[in-house]
VOSEVEX-496730 format. One record per residue (C-alpha): residue number from 1; residue in one letter; x negated, y, z negated. Coordinates in nm, 2 decimals. Layout:
# residues N
NODE num residuo      x      y      z
NODE NUM       A      X      Y      Z
...
END
This chain:
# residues 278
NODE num residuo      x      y      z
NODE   1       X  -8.36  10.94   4.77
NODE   2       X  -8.20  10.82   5.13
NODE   3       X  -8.61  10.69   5.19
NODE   4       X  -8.50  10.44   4.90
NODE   5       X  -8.21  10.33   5.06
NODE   6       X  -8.34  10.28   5.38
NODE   7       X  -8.62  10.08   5.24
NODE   8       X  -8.37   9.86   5.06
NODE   9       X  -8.19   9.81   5.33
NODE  10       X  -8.51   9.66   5.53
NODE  11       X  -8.57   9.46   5.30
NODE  12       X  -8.22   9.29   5.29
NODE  13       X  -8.21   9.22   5.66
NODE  14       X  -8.52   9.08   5.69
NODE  15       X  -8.43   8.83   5.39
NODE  16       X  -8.13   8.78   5.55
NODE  17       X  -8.26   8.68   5.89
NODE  18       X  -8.51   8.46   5.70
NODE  19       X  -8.26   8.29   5.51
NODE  20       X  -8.09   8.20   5.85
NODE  21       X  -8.40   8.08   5.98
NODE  22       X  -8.48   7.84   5.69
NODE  23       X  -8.09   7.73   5.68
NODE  24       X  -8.12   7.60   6.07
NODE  25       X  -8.41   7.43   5.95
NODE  26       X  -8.25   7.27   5.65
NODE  27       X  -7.99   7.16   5.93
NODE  28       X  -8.21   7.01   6.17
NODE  29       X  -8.41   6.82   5.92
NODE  30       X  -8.31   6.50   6.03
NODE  31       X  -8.31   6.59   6.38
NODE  32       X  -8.55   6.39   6.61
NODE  33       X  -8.83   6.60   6.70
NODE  34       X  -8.73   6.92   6.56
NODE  35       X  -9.01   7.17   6.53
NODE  36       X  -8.98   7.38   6.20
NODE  37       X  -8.92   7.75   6.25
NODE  38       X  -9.19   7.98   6.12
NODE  39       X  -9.15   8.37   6.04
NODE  40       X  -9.38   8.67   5.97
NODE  41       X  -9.26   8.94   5.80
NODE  42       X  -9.48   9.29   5.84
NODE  43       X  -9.46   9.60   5.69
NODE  44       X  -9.34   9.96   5.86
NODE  45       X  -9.65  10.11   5.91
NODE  46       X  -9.68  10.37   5.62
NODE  47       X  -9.63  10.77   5.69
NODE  48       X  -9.87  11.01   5.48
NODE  49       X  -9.67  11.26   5.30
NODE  50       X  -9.78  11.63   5.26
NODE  51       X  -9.63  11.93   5.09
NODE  52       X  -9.60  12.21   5.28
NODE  53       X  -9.61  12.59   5.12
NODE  54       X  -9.66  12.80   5.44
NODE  55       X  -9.51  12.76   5.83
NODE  56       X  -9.91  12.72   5.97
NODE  57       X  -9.89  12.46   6.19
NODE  58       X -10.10  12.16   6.08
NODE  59       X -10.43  12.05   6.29
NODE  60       X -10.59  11.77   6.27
NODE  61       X -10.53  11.55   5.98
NODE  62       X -10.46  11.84   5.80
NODE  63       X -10.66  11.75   5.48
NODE  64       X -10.81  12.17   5.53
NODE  65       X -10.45  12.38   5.63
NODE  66       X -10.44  12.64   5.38
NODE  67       X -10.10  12.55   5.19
NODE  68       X -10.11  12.20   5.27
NODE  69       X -10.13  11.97   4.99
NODE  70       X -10.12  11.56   5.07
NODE  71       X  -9.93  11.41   4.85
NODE  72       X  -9.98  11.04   4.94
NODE  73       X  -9.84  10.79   5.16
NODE  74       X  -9.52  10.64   5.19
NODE  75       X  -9.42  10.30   5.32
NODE  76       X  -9.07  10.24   5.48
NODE  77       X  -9.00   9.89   5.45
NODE  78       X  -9.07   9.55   5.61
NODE  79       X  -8.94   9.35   5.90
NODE  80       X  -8.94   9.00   6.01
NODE  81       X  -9.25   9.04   6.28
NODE  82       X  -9.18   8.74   6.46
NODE  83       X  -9.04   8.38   6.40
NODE  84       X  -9.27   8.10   6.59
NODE  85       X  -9.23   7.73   6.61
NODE  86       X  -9.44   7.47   6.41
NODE  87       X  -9.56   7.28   6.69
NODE  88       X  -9.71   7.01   6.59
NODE  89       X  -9.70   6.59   6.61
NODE  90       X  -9.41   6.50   6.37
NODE  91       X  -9.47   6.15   6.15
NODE  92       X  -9.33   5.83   6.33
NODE  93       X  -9.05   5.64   6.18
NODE  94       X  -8.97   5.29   6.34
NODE  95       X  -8.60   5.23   6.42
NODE  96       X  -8.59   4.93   6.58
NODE  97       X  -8.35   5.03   6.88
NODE  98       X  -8.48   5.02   7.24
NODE  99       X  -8.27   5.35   7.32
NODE 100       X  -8.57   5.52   7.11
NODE 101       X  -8.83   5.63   7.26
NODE 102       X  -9.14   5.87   7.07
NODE 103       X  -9.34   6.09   7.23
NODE 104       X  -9.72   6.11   7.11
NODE 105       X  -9.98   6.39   7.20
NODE 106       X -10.30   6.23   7.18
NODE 107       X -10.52   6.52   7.42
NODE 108       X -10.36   6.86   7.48
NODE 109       X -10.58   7.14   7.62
NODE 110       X -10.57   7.46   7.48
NODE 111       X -10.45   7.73   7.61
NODE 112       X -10.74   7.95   7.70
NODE 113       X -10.53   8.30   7.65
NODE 114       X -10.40   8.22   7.28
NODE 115       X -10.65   7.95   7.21
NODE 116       X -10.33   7.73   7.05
NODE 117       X -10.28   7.39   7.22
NODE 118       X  -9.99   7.31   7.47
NODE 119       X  -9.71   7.15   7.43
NODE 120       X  -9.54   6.82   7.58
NODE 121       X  -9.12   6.76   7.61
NODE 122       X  -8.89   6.52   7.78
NODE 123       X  -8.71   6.68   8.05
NODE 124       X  -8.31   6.65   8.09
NODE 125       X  -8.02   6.78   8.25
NODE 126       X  -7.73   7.01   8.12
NODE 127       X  -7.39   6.99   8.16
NODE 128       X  -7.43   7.32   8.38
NODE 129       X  -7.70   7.10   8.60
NODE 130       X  -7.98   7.33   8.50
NODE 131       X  -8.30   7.18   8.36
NODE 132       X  -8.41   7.18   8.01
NODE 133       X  -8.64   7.05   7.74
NODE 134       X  -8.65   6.83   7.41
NODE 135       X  -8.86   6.64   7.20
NODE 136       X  -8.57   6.42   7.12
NODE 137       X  -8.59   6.12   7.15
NODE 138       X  -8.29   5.97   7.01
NODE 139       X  -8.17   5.87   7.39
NODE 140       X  -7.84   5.68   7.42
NODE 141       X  -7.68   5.47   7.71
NODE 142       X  -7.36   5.60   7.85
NODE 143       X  -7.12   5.37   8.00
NODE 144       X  -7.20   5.41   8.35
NODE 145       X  -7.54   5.32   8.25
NODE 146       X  -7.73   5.67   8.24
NODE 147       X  -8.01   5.76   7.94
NODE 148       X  -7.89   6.05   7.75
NODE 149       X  -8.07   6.27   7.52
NODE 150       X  -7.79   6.44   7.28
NODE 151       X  -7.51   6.37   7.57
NODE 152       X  -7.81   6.55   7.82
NODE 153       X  -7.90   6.27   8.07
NODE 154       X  -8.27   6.25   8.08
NODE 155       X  -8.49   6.30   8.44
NODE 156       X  -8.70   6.06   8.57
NODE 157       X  -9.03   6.19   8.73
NODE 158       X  -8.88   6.24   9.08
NODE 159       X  -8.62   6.47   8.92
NODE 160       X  -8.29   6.23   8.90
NODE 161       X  -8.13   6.14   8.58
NODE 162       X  -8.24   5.78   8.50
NODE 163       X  -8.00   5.48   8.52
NODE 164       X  -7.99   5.18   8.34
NODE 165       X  -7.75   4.90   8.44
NODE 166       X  -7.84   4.69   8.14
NODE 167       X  -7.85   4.69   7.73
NODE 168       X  -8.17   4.57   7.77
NODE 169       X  -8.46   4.75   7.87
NODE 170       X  -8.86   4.81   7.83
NODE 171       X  -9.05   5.18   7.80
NODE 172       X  -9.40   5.14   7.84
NODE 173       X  -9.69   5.36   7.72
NODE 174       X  -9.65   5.56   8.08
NODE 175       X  -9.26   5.61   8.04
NODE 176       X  -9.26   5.33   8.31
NODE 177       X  -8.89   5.17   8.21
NODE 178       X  -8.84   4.81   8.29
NODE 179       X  -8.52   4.61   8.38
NODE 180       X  -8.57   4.25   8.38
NODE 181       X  -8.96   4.28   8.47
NODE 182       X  -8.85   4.54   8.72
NODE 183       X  -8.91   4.92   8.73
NODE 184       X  -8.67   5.11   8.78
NODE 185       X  -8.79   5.48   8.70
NODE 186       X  -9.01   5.63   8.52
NODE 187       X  -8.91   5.89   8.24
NODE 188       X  -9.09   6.26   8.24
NODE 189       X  -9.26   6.43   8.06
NODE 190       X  -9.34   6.82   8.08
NODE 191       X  -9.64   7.01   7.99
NODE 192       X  -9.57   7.37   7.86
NODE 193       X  -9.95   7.56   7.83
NODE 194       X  -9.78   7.83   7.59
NODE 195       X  -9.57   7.77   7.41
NODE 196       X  -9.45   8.13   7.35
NODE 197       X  -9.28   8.09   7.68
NODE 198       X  -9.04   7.89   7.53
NODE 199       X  -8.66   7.99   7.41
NODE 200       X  -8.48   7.76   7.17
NODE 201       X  -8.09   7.70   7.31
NODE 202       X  -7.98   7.51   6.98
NODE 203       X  -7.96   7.11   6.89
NODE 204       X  -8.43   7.08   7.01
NODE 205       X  -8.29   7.20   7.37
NODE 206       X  -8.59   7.47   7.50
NODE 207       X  -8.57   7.62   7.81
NODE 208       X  -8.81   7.86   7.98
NODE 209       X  -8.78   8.25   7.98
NODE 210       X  -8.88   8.30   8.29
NODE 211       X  -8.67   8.06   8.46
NODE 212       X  -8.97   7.87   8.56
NODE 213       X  -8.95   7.46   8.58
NODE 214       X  -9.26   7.32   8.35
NODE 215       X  -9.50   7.15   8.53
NODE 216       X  -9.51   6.76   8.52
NODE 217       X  -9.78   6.62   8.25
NODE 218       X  -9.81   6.26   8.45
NODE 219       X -10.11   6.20   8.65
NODE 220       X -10.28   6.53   8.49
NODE 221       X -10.59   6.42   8.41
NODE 222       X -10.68   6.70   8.09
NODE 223       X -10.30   6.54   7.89
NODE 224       X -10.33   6.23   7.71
NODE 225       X  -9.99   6.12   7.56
NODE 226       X  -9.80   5.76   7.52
NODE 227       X  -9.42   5.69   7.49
NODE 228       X  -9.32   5.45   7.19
NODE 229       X  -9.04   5.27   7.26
NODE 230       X  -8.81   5.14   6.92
NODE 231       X  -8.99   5.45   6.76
NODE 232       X  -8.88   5.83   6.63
NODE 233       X  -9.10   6.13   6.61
NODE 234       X  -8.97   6.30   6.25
NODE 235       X  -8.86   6.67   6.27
NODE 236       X  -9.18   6.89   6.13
NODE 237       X  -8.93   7.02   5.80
NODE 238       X  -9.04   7.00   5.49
NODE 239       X  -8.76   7.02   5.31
NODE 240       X  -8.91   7.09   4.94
NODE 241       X  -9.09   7.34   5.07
NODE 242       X  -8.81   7.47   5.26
NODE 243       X  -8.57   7.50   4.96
NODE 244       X  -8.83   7.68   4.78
NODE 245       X  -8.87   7.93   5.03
NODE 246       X  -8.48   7.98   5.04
NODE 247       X  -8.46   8.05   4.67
NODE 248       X  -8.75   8.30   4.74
NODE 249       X  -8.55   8.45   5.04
NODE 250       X  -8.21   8.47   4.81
NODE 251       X  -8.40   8.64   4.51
NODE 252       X  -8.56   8.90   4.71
NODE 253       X  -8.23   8.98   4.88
NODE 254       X  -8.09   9.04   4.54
NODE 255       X  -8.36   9.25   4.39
NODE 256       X  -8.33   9.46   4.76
NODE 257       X  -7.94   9.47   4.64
NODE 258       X  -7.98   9.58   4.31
NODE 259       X  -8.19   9.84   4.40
NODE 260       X  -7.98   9.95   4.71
NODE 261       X  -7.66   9.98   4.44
NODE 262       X  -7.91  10.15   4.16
NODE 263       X  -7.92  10.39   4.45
NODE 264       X  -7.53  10.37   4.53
NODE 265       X  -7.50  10.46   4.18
NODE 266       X  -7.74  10.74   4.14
NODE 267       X  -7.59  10.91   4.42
NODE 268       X  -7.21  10.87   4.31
NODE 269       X  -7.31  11.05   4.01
NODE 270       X  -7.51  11.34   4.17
NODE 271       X  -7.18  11.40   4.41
NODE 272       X  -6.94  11.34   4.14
NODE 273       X  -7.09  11.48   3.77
NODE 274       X  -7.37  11.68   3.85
NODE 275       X  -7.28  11.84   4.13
NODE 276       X  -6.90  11.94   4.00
NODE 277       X  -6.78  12.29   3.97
NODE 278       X  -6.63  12.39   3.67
END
């Protein structure tokens, strides 16, 4: 009976971390560039059961011990494999503001290892200095001038955050940004060959978990890619499918409940009715 339970009990937290994943997505729906979180969810690999009438010590598969019967196999629940981000070009949706800037993959190579393409992200700067990425780009101006990506000032290809002493301001296809005619930096952009290097921080901030700085994509001559100025790149969401998924998520939490308390209930009575001395 405590197989049941256990079993039950997988099931729950595996709907349970689901459910959290499709909720952040719900949440950043509307966020610039959000990729879309993806799980897997795999079954325990199943144990063969086998009744045993003597202590001979099984050999083999045991299929030929004399007093061994098999009596089938048994599968102990599921688990959320993996969760893995949708990485691919979000729609474009035309604001009109100069502060936004869309980033489009045109050529990414593939990664020859996990044959899955790369990945391209503006580089910025946390508050704690260290470097991260985004595919915001919602940027901002501050007022002393500096181009902010969710309050994280964005790097220019020499490594510096990028100032910009005027309201007005040009982003050409190269991330070259324009003042008056002028250049005055030019914004990066990073190439990440696998993407399951990547660890989500919260609000489209990834950083790398090995610590390692992702190598510049300008001047690589295997990335094509163009920056959009007055442009968005939509979060990858799709929220009707999203809900549905979540009212999947809820009702197989609640059948894993019921059966958990059908257990619960079973065992109450064993401990309590059957098994009472009179």
């Amino acid at each position: 009976m405590l197989r049941g339970l256990y079993t039950a009990t997988a099931g729950m937290l595996t709907q349970q971390r689901r459910t959290e994943m499709l909720s952040n997505n719900m949440a950043n729906a509307n966020t610039a560039g959000y990729k879309a979180d993806q799980s897997t969810i795999r079954a325990f690999p199943e144990m063969l059961l086998q009744r045993m009438e003597n202590k001979t010590l099984p050999t083999g598969n045991g299929m030929n011990v004399p007093g061994m019967q098999t009596i089938g196999s048994l599968n102990s629940g599921v688990y959320l494999q993996e969760i893995k981000s949708r990485d691919i070009q979000g729609e474009l949706k035309e604001t009109g503001l100069v502060t936004d800037v869309a980033l489009i993959e045109e050529n990414i190579p593939l990664n020859p290892e996990t044959n899955v393409k790369g990945s391209l992200f503006f580089a910025v700067q946390n508050q704690a200095g260290e470097e991260r990425y985004t595919r915001n780009g919602h940027f901002t101006l501050d007022n002393n001038g500096l181009l902010l990506s969710d309050g994280n000032p964005v790097l220019s290809r020499t490594g510096q955050p990028i100032s910009i002493q005027s309201g007005e301001f040009s982003v050409r296809e190269a991330g070259d940004v324009l003042v008056n005619g002028q250049p005055v930096a030019q914004i990066d952009v990073r190439f990440a060959a696998d993407v399951r290097n990547l660890v989500k921080e919260g609000n489209g901030i990834y950083r790398t978990s090995d610590g390692q700085a992702l190598p510049t994509a300008i001047d690589n001559g295997d990335i094509q890619y163009n920056l959009k100025q007055k442009y968005l790149e939509n979060s990858t969401v799709d929220i009707g499918r999203t809900y549905t998924d979540m009212m999947t998520a809820y009702r197989s939490f609640e059948a894993n409940q019921k059966v958990l308390q059908a257990y619960d209930k079973s065992m109450e009575k064993a401990a309590n009715e059957i098994g009472r001395l009179s």
